[in-house]
C-alpha positions in Angstrom: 209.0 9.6 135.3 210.5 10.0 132.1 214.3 10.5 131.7 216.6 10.5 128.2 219.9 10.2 129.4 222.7 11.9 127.1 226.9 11.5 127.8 228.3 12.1 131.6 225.9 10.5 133.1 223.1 13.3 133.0 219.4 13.1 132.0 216.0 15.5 131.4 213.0 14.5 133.0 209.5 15.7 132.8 206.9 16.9 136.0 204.1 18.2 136.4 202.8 20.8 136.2 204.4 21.7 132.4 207.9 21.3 132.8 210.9 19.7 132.1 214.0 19.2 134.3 217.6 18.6 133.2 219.5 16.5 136.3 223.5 16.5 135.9 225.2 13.5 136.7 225.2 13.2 140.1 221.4 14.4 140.0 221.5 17.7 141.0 218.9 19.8 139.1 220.6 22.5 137.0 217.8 23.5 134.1 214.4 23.9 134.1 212.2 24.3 131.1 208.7 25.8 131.2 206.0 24.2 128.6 202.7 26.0 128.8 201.0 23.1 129.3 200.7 20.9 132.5 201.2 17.6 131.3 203.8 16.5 129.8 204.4 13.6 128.5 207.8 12.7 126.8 211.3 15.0 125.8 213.6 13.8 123.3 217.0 14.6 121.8 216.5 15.4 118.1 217.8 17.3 115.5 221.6 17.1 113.2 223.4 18.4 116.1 221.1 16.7 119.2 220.5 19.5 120.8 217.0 20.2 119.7 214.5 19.0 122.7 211.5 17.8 121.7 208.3 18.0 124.0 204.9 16.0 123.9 202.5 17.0 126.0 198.8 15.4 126.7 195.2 16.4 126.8 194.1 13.5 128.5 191.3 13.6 130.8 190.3 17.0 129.3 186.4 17.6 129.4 184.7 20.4 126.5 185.7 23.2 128.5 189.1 22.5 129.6 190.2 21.7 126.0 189.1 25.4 125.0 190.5 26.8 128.0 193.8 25.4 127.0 194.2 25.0 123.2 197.8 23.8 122.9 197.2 20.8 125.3 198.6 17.7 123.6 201.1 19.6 121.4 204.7 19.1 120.3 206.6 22.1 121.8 210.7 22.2 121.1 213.6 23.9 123.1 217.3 24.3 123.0 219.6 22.1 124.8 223.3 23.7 126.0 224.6 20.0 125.6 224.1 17.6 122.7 222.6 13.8 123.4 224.4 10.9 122.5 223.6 9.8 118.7 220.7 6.9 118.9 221.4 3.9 118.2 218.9 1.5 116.6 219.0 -2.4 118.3 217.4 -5.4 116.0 215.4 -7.0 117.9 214.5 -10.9 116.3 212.0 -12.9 118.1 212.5 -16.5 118.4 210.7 -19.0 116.8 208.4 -21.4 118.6 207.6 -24.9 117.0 204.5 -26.7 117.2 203.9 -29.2 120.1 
């Protein structure tokens, strides 16, 4: 389960097979979005007004056969959001220093 949450509370999701969900903030489902393929991965917020979805999908597990079958398995597929995300904000993260014993 994979869920960017965005202001009030509310959050996307992907599922299987080849979607992703939009919950509000009480979690009540209230947008779906098809991808044409089943597995997807990961959706994120981009673009200068963050409402720009972004949506990986895998191949994973895919034998010869399937991988023809389904050629845009493991893209990057977009939508538009009705709501922009909150802007990102980047955390330092400093790792502490361990002395010799």
């Amino acid at each position: 389960m994979i869920i960017r949450r965005r202001r009030r509370g509310s959050g996307w999701r992907c599922t299987e097979p080849g979607e992703v969900r939009r919950y509000d903030g009480v979690g009540h489902l209230d947008r779906v979005v098809a991808v044409p393929r089943p597995q997807t991965t990961s959706v994120q917020l981009s673009g200068a007004d963050r409402r720009d979805l972004l949506i990986t999908t895998a191949r994973e597990g895919y034998d010869a056969a399937r991988s023809t079958r389904e050629p845009l398995a493991g893209r990057l597929f977009t939508a538009r959001a009705e709501h922009p995300g909150l802007p990102y904000q980047f955390v330092e993260c400093r790792g502490r220093e361990v002395e010799p014993s």
